[in-house]
C-alpha positions in Angstrom: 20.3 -64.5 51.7 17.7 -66.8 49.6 18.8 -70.6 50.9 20.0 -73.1 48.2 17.3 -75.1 47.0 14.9 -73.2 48.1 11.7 -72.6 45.8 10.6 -69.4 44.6 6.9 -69.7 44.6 4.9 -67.4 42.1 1.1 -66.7 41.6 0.5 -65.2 37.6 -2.8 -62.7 37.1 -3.8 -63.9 33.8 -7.1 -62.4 32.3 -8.3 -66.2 31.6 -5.5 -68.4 33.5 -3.6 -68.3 30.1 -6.1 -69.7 27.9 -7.7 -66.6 26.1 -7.1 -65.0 22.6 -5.8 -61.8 24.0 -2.1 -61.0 24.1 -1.4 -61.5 28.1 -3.0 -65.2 27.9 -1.0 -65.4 24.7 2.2 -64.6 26.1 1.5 -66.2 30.0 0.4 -69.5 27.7 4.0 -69.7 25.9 5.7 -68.4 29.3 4.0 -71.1 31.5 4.8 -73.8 28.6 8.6 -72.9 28.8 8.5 -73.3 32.2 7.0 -77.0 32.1 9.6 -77.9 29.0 12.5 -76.9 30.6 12.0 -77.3 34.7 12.7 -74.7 36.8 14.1 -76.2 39.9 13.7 -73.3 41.7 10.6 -71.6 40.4 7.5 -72.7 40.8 4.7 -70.3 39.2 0.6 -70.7 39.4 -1.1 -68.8 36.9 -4.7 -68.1 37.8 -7.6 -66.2 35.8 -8.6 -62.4 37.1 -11.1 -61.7 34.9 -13.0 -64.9 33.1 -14.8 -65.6 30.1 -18.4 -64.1 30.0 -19.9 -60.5 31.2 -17.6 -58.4 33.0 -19.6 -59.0 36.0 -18.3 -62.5 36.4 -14.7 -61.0 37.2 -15.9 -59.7 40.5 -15.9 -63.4 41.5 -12.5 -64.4 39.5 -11.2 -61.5 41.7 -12.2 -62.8 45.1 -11.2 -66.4 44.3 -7.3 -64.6 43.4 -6.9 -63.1 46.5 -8.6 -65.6 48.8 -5.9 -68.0 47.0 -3.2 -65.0 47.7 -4.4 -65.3 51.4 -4.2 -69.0 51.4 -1.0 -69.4 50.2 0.5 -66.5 52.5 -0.8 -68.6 55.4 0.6 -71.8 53.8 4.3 -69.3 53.2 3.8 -70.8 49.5 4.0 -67.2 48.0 7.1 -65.1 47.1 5.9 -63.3 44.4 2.8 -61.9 42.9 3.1 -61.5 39.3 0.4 -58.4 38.0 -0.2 -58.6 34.2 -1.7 -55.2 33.9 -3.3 -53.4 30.8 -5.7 -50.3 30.8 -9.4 -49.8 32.3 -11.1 -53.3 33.7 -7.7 -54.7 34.4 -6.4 -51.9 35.9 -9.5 -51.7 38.5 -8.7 -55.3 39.8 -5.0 -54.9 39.6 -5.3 -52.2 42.3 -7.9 -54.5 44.6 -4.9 -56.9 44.4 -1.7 -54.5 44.9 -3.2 -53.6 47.5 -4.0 -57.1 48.9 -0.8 -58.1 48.2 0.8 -55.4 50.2 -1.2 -55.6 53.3 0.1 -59.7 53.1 3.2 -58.0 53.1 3.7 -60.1 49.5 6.1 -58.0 47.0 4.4 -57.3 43.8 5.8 -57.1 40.0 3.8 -54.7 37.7 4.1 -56.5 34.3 2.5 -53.7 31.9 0.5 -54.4 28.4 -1.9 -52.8 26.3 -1.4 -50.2 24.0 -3.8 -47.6 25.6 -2.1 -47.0 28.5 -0.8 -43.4 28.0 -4.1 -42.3 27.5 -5.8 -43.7 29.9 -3.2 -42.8 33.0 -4.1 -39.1 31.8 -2.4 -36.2 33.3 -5.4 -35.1 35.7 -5.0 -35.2 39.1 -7.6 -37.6 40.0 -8.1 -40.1 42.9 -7.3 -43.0 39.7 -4.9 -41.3 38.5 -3.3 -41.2 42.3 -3.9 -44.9 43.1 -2.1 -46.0 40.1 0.8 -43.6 40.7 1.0 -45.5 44.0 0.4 -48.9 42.7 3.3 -48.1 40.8 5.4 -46.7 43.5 5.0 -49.9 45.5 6.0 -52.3 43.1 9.2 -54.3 43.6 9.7 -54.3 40.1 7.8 -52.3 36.7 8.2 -54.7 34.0 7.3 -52.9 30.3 7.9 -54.1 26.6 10.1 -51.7 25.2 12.2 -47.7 25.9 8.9 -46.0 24.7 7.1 -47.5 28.0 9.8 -47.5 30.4 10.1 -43.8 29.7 6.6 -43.2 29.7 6.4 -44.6 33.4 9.4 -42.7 34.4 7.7 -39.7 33.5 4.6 -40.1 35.0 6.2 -41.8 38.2 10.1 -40.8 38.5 10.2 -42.5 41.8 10.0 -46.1 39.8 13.2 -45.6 37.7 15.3 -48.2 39.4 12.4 -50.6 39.3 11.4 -50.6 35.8 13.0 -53.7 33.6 12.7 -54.2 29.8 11.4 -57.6 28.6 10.1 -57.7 25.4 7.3 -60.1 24.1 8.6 -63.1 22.8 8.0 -66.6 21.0 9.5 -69.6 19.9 11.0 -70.4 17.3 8.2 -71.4 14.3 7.5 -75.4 14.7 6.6 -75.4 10.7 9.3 -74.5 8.5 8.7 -71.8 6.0 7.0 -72.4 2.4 6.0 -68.9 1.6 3.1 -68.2 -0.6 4.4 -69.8 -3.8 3.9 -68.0 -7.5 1.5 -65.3 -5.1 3.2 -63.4 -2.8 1.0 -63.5 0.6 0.1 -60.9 2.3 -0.9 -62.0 6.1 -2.1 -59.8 8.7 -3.0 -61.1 12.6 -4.9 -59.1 14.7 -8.5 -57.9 16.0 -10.0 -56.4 12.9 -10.9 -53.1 13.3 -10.0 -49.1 13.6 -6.9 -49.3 15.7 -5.3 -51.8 13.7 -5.5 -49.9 11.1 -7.5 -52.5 9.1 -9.6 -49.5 7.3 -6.6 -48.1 5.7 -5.0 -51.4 5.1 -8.1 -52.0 2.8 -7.5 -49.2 1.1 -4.1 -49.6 0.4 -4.7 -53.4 -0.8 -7.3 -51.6 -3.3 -5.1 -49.2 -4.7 -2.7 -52.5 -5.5 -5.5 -54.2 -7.3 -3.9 -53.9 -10.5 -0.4 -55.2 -9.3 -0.3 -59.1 -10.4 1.3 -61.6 -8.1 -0.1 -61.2 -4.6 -3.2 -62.1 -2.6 -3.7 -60.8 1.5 -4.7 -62.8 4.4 -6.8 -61.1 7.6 -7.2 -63.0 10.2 -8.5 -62.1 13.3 -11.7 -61.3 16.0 -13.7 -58.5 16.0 -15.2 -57.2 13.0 -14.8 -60.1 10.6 -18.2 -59.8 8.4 -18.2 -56.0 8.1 -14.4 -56.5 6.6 -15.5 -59.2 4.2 -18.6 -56.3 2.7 -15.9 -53.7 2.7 -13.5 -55.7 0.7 -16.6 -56.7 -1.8 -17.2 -53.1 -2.2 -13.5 -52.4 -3.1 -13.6 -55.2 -5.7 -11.0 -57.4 -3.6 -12.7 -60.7 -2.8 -11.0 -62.5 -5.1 -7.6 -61.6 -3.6 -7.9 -61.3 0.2 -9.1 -63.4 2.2 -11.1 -63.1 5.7 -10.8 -65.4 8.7 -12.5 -65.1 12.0 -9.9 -65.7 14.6 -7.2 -68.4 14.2 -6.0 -71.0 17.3 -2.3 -71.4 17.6 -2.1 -74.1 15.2 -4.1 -72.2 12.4 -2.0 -68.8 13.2 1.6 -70.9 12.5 0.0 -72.6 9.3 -0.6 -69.1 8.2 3.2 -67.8 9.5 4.3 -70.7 7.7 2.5 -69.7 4.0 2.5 -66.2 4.4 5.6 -63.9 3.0 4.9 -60.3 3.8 3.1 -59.5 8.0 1.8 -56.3 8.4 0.0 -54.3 10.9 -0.5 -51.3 10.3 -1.8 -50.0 14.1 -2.3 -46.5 15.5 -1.6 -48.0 18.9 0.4 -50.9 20.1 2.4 -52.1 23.2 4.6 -54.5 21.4 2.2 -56.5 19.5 2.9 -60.0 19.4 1.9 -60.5 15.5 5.0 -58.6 14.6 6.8 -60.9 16.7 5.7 -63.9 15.1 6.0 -62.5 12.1 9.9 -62.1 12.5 10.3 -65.8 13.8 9.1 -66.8 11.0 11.4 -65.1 8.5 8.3 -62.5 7.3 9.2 -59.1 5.7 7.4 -56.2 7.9 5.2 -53.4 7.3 4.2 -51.8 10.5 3.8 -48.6 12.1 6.2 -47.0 14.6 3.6 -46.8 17.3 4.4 -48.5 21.1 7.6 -50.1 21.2 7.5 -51.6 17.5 10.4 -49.6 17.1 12.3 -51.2 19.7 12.2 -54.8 17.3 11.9 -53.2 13.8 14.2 -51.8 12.3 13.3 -49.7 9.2 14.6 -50.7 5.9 16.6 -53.5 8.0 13.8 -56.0 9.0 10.9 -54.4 7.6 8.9 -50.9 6.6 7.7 -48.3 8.9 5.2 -46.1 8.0 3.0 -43.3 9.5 0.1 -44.6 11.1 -3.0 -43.4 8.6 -0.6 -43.3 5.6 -2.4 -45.3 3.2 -0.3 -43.9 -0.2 2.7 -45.2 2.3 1.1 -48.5 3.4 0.7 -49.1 -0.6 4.2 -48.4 -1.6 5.5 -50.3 1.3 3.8 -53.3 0.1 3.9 -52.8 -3.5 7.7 -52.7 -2.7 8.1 -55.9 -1.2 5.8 -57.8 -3.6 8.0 -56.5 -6.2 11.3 -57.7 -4.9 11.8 -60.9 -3.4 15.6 -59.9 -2.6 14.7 -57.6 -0.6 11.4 -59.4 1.3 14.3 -62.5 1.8 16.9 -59.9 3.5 14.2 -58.3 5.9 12.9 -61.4 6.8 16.1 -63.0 7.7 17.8 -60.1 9.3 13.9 -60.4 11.3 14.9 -63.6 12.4 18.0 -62.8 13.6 16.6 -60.4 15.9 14.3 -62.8 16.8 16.5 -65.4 17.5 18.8 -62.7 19.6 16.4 -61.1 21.5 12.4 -62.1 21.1 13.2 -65.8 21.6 11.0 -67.1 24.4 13.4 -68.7 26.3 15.3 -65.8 27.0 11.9 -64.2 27.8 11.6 -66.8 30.7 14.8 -66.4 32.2 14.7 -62.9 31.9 11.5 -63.3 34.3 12.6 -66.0 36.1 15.7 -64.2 37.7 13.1 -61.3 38.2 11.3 -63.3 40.2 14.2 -64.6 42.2 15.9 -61.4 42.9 12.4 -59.9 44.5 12.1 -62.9 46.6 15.7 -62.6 47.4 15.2 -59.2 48.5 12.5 -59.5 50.6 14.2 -61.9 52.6 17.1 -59.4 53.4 14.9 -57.2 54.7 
């Protein structure tokens, strides 16, 4: 049995040690600062960069220096628990260099699974990828995904992994800005990279088709294709109600939460995105699509609007809706933040992952 008082120690993959844009740095960045607020006494995680800023190239270096510290450590016996955040392509390619390391230092590994492209890129060919993930897989202590659509989806592809795979959503805290709302205009926000799989193209559409309809302007905030979005909306005749910003630090992002009445994201392909999230802690109505495990947090015509991804007549009335009625916008957003508060909170999120972590190192000192 794991002695009293002893520490559980933990090394984090992070694509940039927690400090990035993307939605693992995002999520590490609030795990690692509920961790510092509120002391594990018997946790201790590192959270260390796999890939880096700059050309992919670079990451060949951010690899070695991970598992050189994962050797380091295992000499030291200052290593429990290797923690894998694992998305699609890139990531995956260096998350099998350190599975693998991990195993032969005899070090059990968590698979902590994001992105929302997964299930097409761990195909149903038989190919020597396809086989070394299967196994990466098979070896892990413990599959952690984001929602039933994902732990069924591994299950499928790797039935051998069914006692291993946990459910922990994404999570954040509770908003530090209290709500305003958008005032006489009812705001429209939308947080995420701008382009295709967002569905930004058809959320332009739909906005256009509500030109006519008085009392709301839009918000797109975002990376990726920022200047392309702001000729689009010229051409459909919107710049004087939605607004384009490049993408938005934490502060910035909860200023918008905090003004904004209405998120949506209207995606062909999610995990569990954290805008939707955020969107709930802070009391939004939303309009999403039922793609990844956004189904798992949002319930339709209880905290917000699903429609098909694509649907842009859908999209409109959705929106049109809730602009329309403020009862209803104030019912979805608070029966959101219930949910939130019940289930997405990040503290639960950390203790969720905390007694993870515990429970594998326990184990592998049983055996």
């Amino acid at each position: 049995m794991q002695q009293k008082g002893r520490v559980v120690d933990v090394l984090v993959t992070t694509p940039l040690g927690g400090t990035g844009q993307g939605g693992i740095d995002r999520i590490m960045a609030s795990l690692k600062h509920e961790l510092d607020r509120h002391t594990q006494d018997d946790v201790r995680a590192r959270f260390l960069p796999t890939r880096g800023e700059g050309h992919v190239s670079v990451s060949a270096l951010y690899l070695a220096a991970f598992c050189a510290k994962m050797l380091s450590a295992r000499l030291r016996g200052k290593i429990d628990v290797v923690h894998i955040n694992l998305a699609s392509h890139g990531s995956t390619y260096r998350k099998l260099i350190i599975a693998a390391c991990a195993t032969m230092l005899a070090v059990p590994y968590i698979l902590h699974l994001h992105g929302a492209e997964y299930m097409t890129f761990w195909s149903k060919d038989d190919t020597f990828l396809n086989r070394r993930i299967r196994a990466m897989f098979q070896k892990a202590a413990r599959v952690v995904v984001l929602g039933t659509v994902w732990r069924d989806f591994i299950i499928s592809k790797s039935p051998e992994t069914k006692r291993q795979v946990v459910i922990v959503p994404n999570a954040t805290s509770a908003p530090a800005l209290p709500w305003k709302g958008g005032g006489d205009q009812v705001h429209i926000l939308f947080l995420g990279r701008i382009g295709k799989r967002k569905g930004v193209p058809e959320l332009c559409e739909a906005l256009a088709s509500m030109k006519d309809l008085p009392g709301w302007r839009a918000t797109i905030a975002g990376d990726g294709e920022a200047e392309q979005l702001r000729f689009r909306l010229n051409e459909l005749g919107l710049s004087d109600k939605a607004t384009v910003l490049g993408w938005q630090g934490p502060d910035e992002v909860a200023n918008l939460l905090s003004r904004a009445d209405i998120l949506t994201l209207p995606s062909h392909a999610e995990n569990l995105p954290m805008s939707i999230v955020e969107g709930m802690a802070a009391g939004l109505a939303v309009v999403a699509t039922p793609v990844g495990a956004v189904e798992d947090i949002v319930s339709d015509g209880e905290t917000g609007i699903l429609v098909s991804p694509g649907d842009v007549a859908a999209l409109k009335n959705a929106l049109a809706r809730l602009v329309a009625d403020p009862d209803l916008r104030r019912r979805m957003g608070d029966a959101g933040r219930s949910r939130h508060r019940e289930y997405l909170d990040v503290e639960t999120f950390t203790a969720s992952l905390c007694e993870i972590w515990r429970t594998v190192a326990r184990d592998r000192m049983e055996k």
